[in-house]
N, C-alpha and C positions, 0 to 999 in steps of 0.2 A: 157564572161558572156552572157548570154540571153537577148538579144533583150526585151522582155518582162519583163525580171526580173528587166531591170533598168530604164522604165518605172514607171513614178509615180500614183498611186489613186488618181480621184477626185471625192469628193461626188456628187451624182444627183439627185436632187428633180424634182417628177412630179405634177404638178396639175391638174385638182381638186384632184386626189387621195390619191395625199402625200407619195405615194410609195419612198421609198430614198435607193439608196446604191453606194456604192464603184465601180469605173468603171474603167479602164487602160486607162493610156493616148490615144486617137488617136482612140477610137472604137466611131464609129458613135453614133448618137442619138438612132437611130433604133434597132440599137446592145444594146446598153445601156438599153433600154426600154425591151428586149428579159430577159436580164440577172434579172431585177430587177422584170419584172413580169407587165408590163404596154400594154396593148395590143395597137399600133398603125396601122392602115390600109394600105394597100403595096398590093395595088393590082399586081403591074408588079414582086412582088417577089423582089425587089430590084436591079434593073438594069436600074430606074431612068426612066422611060418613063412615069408612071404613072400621078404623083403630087400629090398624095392622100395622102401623109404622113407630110403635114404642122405640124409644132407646132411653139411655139412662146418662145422665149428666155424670160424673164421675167429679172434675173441677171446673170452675168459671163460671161465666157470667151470661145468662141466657132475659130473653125477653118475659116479663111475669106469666106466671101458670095464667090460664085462662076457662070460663064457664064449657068453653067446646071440648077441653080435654079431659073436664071432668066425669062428662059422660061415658068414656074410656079405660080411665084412669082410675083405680080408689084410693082412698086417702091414706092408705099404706104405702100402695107406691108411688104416691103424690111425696110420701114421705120418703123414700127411699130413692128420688131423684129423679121420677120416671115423669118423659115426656112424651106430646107427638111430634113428631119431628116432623108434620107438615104446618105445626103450627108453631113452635118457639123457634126465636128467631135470632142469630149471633147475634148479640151485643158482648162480646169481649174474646179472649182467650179461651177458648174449651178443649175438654178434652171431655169424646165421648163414646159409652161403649153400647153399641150394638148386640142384643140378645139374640142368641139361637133362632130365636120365635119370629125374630121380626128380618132376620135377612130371607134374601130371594132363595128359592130351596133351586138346589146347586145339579136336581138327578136331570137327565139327558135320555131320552126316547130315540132308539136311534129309528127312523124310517127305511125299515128293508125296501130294498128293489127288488122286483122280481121279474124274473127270468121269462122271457115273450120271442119268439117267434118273429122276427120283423123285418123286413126285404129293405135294406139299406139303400139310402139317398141321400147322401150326405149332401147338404149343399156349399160344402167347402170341402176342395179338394185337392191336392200336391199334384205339382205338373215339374219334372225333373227338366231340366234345360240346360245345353251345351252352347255359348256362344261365342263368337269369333271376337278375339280383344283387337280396340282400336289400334290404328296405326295411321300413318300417315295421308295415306291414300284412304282409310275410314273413318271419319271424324262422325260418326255418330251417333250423339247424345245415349246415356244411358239407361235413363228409361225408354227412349225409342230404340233402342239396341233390344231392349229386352221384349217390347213390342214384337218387334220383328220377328225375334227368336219363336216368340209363343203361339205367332200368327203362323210362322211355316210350318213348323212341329205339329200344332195342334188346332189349327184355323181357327184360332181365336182372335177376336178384331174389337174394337172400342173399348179396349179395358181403360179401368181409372185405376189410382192408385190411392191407399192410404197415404192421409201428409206423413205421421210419423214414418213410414216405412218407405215414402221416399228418398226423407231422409235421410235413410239409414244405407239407404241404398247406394252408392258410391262404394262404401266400404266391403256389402257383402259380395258383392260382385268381384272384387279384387280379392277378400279374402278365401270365397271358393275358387278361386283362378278362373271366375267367368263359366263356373259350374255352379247352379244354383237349381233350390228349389223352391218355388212358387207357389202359396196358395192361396187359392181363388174365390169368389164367394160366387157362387150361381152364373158363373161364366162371364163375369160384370165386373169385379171389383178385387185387385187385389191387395191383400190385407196382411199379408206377411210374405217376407224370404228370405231364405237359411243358406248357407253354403252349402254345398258339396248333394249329395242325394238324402233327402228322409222322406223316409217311406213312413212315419208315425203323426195324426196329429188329436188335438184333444180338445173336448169342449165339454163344459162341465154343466149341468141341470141344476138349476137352485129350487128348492119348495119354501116358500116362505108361511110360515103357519102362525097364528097368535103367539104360541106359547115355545115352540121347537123351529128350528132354521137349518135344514138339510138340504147337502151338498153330493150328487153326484159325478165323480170322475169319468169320463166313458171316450176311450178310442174311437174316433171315428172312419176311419179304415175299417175296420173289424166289428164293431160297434159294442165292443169288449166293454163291461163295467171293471173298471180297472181301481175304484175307491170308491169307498163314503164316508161322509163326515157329518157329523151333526151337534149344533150346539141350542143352549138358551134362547133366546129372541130377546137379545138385548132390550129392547123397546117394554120389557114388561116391566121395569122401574118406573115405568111411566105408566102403571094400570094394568092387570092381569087378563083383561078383557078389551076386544075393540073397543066397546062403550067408552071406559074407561078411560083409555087413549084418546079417543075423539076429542070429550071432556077437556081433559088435559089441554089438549090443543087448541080450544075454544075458552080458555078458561088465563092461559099465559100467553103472552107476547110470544114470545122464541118457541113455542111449545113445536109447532110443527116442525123449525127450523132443527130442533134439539131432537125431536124422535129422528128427523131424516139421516141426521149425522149417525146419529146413534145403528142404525141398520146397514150403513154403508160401512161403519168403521167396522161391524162385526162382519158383513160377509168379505171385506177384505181380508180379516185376520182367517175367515174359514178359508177363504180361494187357497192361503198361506201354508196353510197348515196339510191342507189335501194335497197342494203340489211337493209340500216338503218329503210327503210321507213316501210317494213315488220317484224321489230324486229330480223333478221338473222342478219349473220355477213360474210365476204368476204369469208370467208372458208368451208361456207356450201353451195358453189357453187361448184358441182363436174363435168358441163360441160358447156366449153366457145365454142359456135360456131360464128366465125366471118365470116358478107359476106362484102367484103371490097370493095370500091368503089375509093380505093387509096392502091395504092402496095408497101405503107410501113408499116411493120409491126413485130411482135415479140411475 
């Protein structure tokens, strides 16, 4: 049987947060704190040179103090229940709190845009289209319908189409009454359609930096900065520094697998947040351009 599979659950409580859940015997504090969602500081990435990741046992049953945390740790707050959390490791029920000192510092940089001068090119761009509904004497197909339309209107010829919005395609066409609008990517590809006329569409700029993950909103009609958002870089629970991160990744099995997730789960919640704030919604974003400042990505 699995190694892991015969391995028992213990629950882990953090404080102040109160974050709690289920963790496999044997996985560090640090680990524990990753799965359950508790951000702790790690600046060496977890290869113990740091000491930035104290926390304090409060109740239960942790794996014995060890020679590595003593160089961190003094025997006061050896005594007073203080470990590293990249090095003790569940053995039982804990409950444990998290000092001031040692969570990830929570301040936000926000990165100004500024204001440029720029002769707009969008390479996606809304083509409004009126087309004739089938009938008996016109049997034909709905994306070759809409072909047609966008060839006579606009001489455009060998478009593709995205799968999703093929899909989708049935529906919007009936529900603009065969009034739609289309948009295009570089006269090649189309990747979205709306009912009825909109004249508005949006793509958003990401900056991904070490330490900050900045989101701008911008009209691409008008080339209007229309938002910005900016958060943490999740990814720094895993090392405050690339090095540190690399590390990491070099150092765990999942590490790379675990920072990936981790920066996709946060720029979704940014896409989320930036569209909420403009009354849009994640999917009326038609272009992501990322400049990345870290070479993980998806």
């Amino acid at each position: 049987m699995n190694n892991e599979l015969e391995k028992k659950k213990f629950q882990v409580i953090f404080l102040p947060s109160g974050r709690r859940g289920e963790v496999l015997e044997g996985k560090t504090i640090i680990e524990a704190s990753r799965e359950i969602g508790v951000e702790i500081e790690s600046l060496c990435g977890g290869i113990r040179n740091c000491g930035k990741c104290k926390v304090k046992l409060v109740e239960g049953l942790l794996s014995p103090f060890t020679e590595e945390e003593s160089k961190f740790i003094t025997k006061e707050e050896k005594g007073d229940g203080y470990r590293l959390s990249c090095v003790a490791q569940i053995k039982g029920d804990v409950l444990i709190h998290v000092p001031e000192e040692s969570e990830v510092k929570k301040q936000v940089i926000r990165k100004a845009a500024t204001q440029r001068s720029i002769e707009l090119k969008p390479a996606v761009i809304p083509y409004y289209v009126e087309l004739t509904p089938p009938s008996f004497h016109d049997l034909l197909g709905d994306f070759d319908r809409l072909k047609k339309g966008l060839s006579e209107r606009y001489h455009l010829s060998s478009l593709n189409i995205d799968y999703p919005v093929l899909l989708k395609l049935p529906h919007v066409l009936r529900q603009g009454n065969w009034k739609v609008t289309v948009s295009i990517w570089m006269e090649k590809e189309i990747l979205d359609i709306k009912p009825n006329r909109v004249d508005d569409l949006y793509g958003l700029a990401i900056d991904i930096g070490p330490t900050t993950v900045a989101g701008y909103l911008c009209n691409l009609r008008s080339g209007e900065l229309i938002a910005t958002q900016s958060m943490i870089n999740p990814q720094v629970i895993y090392g405050e520094d690339v090095m540190s991160r690399i590390t990491y990744t070099t150092t765990h099995r999942d590490g790379l697998k675990m920072m990936n997730h981790s920066i996709i789960d946060g720029l979704n919640q940014l896409i989320k947040t930036i569209t909420e704030e403009r009354h849009l919604s994640p999917e009326d974003i038609l272009v992501h351009i990322k400049g990345l400042g870290l070479g993980i990505n998806k």
